[in-house]
N, C-alpha and C positions, 0 to 999 in steps of 0.2 A: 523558466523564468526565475530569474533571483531577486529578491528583497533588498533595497536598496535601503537599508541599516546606519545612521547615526546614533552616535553613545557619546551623548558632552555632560562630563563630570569633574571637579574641581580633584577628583580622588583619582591622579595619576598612577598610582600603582592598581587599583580597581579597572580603571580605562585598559589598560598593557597587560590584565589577566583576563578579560573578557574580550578584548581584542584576538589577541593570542587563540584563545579555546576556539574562539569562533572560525578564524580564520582556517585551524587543523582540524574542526570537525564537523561544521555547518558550512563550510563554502561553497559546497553545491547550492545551500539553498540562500544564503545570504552574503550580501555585501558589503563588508562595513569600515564605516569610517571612524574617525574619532576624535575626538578634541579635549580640552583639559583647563582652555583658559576662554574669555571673555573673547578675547581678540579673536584666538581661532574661528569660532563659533560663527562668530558674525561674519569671517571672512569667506568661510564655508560653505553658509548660505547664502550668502553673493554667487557663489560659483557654481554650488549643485542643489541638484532637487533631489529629494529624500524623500520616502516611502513611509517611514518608520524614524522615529527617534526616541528616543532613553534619556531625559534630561536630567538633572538633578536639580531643586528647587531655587538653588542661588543663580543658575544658568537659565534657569528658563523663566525667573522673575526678569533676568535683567535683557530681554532679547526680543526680538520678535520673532517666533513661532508658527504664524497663521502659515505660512507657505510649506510647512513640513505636513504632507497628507493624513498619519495619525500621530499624533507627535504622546509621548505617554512618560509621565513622569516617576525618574528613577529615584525608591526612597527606601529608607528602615525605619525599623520601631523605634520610638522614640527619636525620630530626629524632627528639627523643628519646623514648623510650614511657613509659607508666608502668605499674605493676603493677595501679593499680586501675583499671585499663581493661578490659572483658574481654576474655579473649584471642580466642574465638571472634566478635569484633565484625567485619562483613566492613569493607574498606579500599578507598576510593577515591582513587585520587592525585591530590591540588590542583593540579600543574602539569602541566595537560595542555588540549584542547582543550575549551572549556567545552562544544559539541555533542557531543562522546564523553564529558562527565561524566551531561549528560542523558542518553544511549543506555545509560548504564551503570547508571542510575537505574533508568527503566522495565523494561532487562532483567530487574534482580533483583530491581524489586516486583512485576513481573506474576505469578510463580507464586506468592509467598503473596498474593498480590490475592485478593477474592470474584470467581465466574465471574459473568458477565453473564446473564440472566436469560431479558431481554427480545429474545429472539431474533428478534422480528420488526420492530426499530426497523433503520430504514435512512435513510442523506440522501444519498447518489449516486444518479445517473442509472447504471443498469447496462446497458450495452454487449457482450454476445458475440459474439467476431469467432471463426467458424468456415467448414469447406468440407470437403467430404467427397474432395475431392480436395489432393493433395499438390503442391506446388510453384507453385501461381497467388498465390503471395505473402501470405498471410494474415495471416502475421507482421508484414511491411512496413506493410501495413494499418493493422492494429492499433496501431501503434507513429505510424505517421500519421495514423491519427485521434484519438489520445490529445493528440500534440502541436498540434494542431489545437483543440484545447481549453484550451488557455494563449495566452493573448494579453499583446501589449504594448501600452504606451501607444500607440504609434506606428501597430497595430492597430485599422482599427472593429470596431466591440462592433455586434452584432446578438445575436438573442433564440439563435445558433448558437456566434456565439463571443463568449467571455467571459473573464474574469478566474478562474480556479478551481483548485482542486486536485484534480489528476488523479492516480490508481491506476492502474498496468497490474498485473497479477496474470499472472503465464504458468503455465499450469497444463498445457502441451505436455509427455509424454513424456520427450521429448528436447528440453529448452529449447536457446532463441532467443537466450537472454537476452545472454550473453557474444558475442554477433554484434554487437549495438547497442546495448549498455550498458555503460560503461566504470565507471563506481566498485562497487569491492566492497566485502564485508560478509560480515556470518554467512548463509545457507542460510537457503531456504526451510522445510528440513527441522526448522529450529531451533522453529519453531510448529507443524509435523505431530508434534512430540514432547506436543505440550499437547493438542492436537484429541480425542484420546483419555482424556484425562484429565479428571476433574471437579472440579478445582481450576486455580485460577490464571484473569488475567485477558488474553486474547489479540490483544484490542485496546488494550491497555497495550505487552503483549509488539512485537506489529506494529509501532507507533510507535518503539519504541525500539530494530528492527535493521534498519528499511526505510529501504534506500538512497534517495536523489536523483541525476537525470541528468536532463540537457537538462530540469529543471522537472517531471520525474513520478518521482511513489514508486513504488517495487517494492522486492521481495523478492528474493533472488539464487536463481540455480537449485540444486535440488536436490543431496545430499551425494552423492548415487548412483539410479540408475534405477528402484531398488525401492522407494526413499523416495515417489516420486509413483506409480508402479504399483498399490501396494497403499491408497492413499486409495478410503475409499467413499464413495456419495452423502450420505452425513451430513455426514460431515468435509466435503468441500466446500461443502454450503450452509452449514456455518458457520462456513467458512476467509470464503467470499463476505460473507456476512453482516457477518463482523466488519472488511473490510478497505472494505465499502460504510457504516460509520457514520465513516471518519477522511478522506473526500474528497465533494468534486460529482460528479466523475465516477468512475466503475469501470470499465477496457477490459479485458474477460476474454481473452484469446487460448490458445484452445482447441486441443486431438490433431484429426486427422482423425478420429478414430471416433468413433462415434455411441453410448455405453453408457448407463450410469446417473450418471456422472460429468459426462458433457457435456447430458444430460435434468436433472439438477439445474442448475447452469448455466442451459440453457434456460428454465426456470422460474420464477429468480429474473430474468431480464433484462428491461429492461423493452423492451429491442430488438436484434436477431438481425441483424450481416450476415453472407451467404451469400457468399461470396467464390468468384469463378470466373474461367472467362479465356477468351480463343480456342481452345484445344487440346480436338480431337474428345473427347480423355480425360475432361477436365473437365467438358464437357456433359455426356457418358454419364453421367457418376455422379451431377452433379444433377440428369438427370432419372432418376435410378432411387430414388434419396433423394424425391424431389416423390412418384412415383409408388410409390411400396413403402413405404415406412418409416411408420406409422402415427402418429411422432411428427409430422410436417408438418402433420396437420390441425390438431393442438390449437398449434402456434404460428406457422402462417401470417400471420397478425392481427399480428403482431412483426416480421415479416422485413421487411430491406433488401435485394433484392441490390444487391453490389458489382461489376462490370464491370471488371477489372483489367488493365492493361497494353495497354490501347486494345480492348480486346475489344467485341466487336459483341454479342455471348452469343445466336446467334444461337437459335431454338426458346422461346426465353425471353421469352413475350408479356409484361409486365406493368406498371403504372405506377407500380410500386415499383423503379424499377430505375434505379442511379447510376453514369455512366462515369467514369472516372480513366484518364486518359494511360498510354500510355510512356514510358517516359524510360529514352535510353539510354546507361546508366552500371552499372559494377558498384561502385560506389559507394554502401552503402547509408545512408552519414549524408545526401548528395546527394537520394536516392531517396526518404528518407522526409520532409526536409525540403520537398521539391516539393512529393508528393501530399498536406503536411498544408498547402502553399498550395491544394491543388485544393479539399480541401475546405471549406476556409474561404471560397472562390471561390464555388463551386459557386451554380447557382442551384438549390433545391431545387424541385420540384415538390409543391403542398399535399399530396395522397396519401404522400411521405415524407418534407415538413413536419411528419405528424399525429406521427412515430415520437420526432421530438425536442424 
């Protein structure tokens, strides 16, 4: 869904720079138009309907505006207001960075947006990277398989790796995120405020507070513990849902526990790795998961396991089953750069060829 964007400002060379930006680097999410003089404006809105406008306060005293859905007035410091403006019009500052004018866009039309419907439309590949044990690196995984999914020119392209946009989504308890993500932003929290709610559009919302790092969007970690604690399996298949229609790829990276939170998850994935390692620990508890947990039968047909940190996984007969190095560094930008060469490397074998 794209935003349907008008920008009518007397400041023709401002109009032709944000035009411009927008056009080369927000066109996925936005569509915009533009105008510069009185005439246009009006003639405009004769013609289209508009989602969003950017007006400036000599355009939008002299106009009628009720018909633009959030119409938001474009200004600087020190410039001068006028009384037939409305005062409750919200304000967006012209001089600032044209990517924080769009993230301020989407933010404030996504909750008077119409909610999205069709909850079953999805275009990622969905990924859940889970282990029932603690510490065999799941995170790192995840984080390196996702990058492993952004290639460069300099990169061969096979049917594994590709040109894409990739999502991590961390939906851990106690996020990872600030381990190996440096640009921040608003909380995840910021869209478990809408999950709940039957208004507002949250694939608008997503787009317009989901950070970029090293080429993958996500979301920043939670405002506090109970903000992801208390998500149910609703709220996440349609946190998943909505954050699996704005990329190719989705990397879920999951808690160690097995509820209805990580079963939703499971569900919607079109492929499960099992992350494990050498440590007696880890075996134990994957074979007690394989052998006890009644979820295993309905998504065995999905699993990869992952072998981590040179692990043998010894008890672990199967032809689903992919090694990854160690590498020894406590260096995690080092650690996950490698293993997302491993996989890119990797010879797959056809049985976990089928998975991807």
């Amino acid at each position: 869904m794209k935003v349907k964007l008008l920008v009518a400002t007397t400041d023709a060379e401002y109009a032709g720079l944000i035009s411009n930006n927008i056009s080369e680097h927000h066109a996925s999410v936005i569509d915009i138009s533009v105008c510069s003089t009185l005439e246009c404006l009006r003639d405009t809105l004769k013609k289209q309907k508009f989602d969003v406008a950017l007006i400036d306060a000599t355009l939008a005293a002299a106009t009628e505006i009720s018909s633009i859905h959030l119409p938001l007035l474009l200004w600087s410091e020190g410039e001068d207001s006028t009384d037939e403006v409305p005062q409750e019009l919200g304000k967006v500052n012209k001089y600032q960075r044209i990517s924080s004018i769009v993230a301020t866009i989407l933010e404030r039309y996504a909750p008077v947006s119409a909610r999205r419907h069709d909850s079953g439309l999805k275009n990622a590949n969905i990924t859940a990277v889970w282990s029932p044990a603690g510490g065999v690196g799941k995170t790192t995984v995840a984080l390196a398989y996702a990058l492993s999914k952004i290639s460069t020119d300099s990169m061969p392209r096979d049917s594994l790796t590709q040109n894409k946009e990739v999502f991590y989504l961390n939906l851990e308890n106690f996020s990872s995120i600030p381990g190996f993500l440096n640009k921040t932003g608003k909380s995840i929290s910021t869209v478990f405020e809408m999950l709940d709610s039957p208004d507002g559009n949250i694939e608008i919302l997503i787009q317009g507070i989901c950070c970029r790092d090293k080429g993958i969007m996500y979301l920043n970690k939670p405002d506090n513990y109970d903000d992801m604690n208390i998500l149910t399996g609703g709220n996440v298949r349609e946190l998943v849902s909505s954050c699996s229609t704005l990329a190719d790829e989705l990397v879920i990276d999951l808690s160690c526990a097995c509820d209805t939170r990580t079963e939703s998850v499971f569900d919607a994935a079109d492929r499960i790795f099992i992350i494990t390692e050498q440590s007696a620990l880890a075996g134990v508890k994957l074979m007690q998961f394989i052998s006890q947990n009644g979820i295993f039968e309905r998504i065995k047909e999905k699993i990869v396991y992952i072998a981590n940190k040179g692990a043998v996984a010894a008890g672990l007969h199967t032809d689903t089953l992919v090694s990854l190095p160690f590498i020894k560094t406590d260096d995690t930008a080092v650690i996950t750069g490698m293993l997302a060469e491993s996989f890119r490397n990797l010879s797959f074998p056809e049985s976990v060829k089928k998975h991807f």
